[in-house]
C-alpha positions as CSV (number, residue, x, y, z in Angstrom):
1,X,88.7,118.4,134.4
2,X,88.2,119.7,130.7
3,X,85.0,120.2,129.9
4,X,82.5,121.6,126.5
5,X,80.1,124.2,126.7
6,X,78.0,126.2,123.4
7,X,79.9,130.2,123.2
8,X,77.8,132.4,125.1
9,X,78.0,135.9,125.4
10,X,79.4,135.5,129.0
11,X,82.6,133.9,127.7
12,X,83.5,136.3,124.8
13,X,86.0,138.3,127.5
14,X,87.6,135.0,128.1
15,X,88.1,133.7,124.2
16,X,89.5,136.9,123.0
17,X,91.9,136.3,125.7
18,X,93.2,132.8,124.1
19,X,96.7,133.5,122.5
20,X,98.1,131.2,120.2
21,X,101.4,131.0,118.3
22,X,102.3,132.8,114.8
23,X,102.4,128.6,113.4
24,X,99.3,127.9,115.0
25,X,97.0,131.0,113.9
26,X,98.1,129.6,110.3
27,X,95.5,126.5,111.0
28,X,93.1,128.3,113.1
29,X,92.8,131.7,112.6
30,X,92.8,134.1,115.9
31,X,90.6,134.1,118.5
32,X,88.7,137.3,116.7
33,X,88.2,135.6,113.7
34,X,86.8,132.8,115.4
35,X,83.9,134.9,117.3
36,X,83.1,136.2,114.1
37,X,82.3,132.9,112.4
38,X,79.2,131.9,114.5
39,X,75.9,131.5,112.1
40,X,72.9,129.0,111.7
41,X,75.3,126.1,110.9
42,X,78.8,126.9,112.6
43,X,78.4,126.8,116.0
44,X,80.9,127.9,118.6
45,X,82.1,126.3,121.5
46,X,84.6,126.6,124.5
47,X,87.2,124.3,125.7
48,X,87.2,124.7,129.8
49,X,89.9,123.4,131.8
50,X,89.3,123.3,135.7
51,X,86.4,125.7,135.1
52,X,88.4,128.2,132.9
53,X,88.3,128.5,129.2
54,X,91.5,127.4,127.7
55,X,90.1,126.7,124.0
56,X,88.1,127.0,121.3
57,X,86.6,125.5,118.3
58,X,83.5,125.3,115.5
59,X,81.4,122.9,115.0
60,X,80.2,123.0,111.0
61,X,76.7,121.3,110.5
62,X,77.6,122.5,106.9
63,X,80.7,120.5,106.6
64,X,79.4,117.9,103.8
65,X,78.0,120.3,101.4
66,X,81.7,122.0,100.9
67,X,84.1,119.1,101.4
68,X,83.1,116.5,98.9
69,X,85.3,113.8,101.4
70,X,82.1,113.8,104.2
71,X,79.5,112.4,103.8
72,X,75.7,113.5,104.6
73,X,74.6,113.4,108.4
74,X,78.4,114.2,109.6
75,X,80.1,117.1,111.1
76,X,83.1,119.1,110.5
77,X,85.3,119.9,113.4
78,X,87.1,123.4,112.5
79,X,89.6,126.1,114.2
80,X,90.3,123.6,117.2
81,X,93.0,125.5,119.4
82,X,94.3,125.6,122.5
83,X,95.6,128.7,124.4
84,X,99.7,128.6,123.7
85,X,100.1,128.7,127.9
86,X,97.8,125.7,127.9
87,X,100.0,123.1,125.7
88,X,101.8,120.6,126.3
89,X,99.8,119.5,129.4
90,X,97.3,116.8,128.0
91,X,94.4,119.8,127.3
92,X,94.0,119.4,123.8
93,X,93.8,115.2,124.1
94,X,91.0,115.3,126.7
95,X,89.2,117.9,125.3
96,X,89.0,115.7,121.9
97,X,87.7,112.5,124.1
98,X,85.1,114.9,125.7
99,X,84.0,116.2,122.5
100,X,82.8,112.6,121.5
101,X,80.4,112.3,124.2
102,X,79.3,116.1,124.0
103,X,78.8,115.2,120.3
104,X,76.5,112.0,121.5
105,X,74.3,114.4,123.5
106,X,74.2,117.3,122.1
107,X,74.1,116.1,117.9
108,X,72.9,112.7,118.2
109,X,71.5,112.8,115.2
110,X,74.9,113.1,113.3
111,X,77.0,109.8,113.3
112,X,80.4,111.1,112.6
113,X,82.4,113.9,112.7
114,X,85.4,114.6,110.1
115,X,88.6,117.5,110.5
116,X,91.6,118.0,108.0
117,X,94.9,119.1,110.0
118,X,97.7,120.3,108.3
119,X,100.2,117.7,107.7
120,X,102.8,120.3,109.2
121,X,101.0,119.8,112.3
122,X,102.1,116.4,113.8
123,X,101.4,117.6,117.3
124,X,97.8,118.4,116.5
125,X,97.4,115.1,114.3
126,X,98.6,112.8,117.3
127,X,96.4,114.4,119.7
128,X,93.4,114.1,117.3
129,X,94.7,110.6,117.3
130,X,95.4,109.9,121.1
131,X,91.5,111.3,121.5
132,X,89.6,109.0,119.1
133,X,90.0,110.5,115.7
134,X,91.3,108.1,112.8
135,X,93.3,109.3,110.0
136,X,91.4,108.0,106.7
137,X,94.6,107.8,104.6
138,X,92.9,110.4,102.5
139,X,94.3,114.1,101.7
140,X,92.5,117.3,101.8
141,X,94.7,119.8,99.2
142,X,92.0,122.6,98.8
143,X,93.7,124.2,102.1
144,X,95.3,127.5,102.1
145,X,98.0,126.2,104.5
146,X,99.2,123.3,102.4
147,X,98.1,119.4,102.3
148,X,95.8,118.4,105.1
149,X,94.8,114.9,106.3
150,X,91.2,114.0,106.6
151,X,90.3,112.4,109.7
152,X,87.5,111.0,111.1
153,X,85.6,110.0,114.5
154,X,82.4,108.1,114.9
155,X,79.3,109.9,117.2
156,X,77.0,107.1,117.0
């Protein structure tokens, strides 16, 4: 069972444990940098697989007053990873679909929630896909990585 929970301080030991590979730290930084991006309006959350935490991403409240492409009263998904021993087993998918109904309890007040993945990452683009995302047909090319698509799921 894959389950959400807010970062707390009990599962720092755990996150600085997530390895992923060289390609994938290009899209989502290591799991250091991540623990030092909490603030007001990115908050951090862990991916939990069978009661252990396999995953990580940021939640950007922020999102829409730096990327033109969302709108007001959305969210920007950021830094989603899954550890590299984790892959490849359906993790990633069903953590997406569970962060849709985290998202409609937890930031109701939000009605969607937008990403940009790197569109040298067609592993990470289907599974956005295969857990409810939907690719705008739009292109994000501020990204240090290269072009991104912009993709977008519905909270409301």
């Amino acid at each position: 069972m894959v389950e959400i929970e807010q970062l707390t301080n009990s599962h720092l030991e755990s996150v600085n444990n997530i390895r992923l590979t060289e390609e994938q730290v290009k899209f989502a930084g290591t799991a250091a940098e991540f623990l030092l991006d909490g603030s007001e309006t990115t908050h951090l959350h862990v991916i939990k697989s069978n009661d252990v935490i396999v995953g990580f991403f940021k939640l950007d409240t922020a999102y829409p007053a730096n990327y033109r492409f969302c709108p007001e009263g959305s969210l920007g998904l950021r830094a989603f990873a899954i550890d590299k021993n984790q892959q490849g087993k359906g993790i990633g998918t069903a953590a997406v679909k569970a962060l849709f109904s985290y998202l409609k309890t937890h930031y109701s007040n939000y009605g969607s929630i937008y990403l940009t993945v790197n569109c040298k990452n067609p592993g990470a683009v289907a599974c956005y896909q295969k857990g409810g995302f939907e690719d705008t047909n739009e292109q994000y090319l501020g990204g240090a990585a290269g072009p991104q698509y912009i993709m977008r799921g519905n909270i409301a």
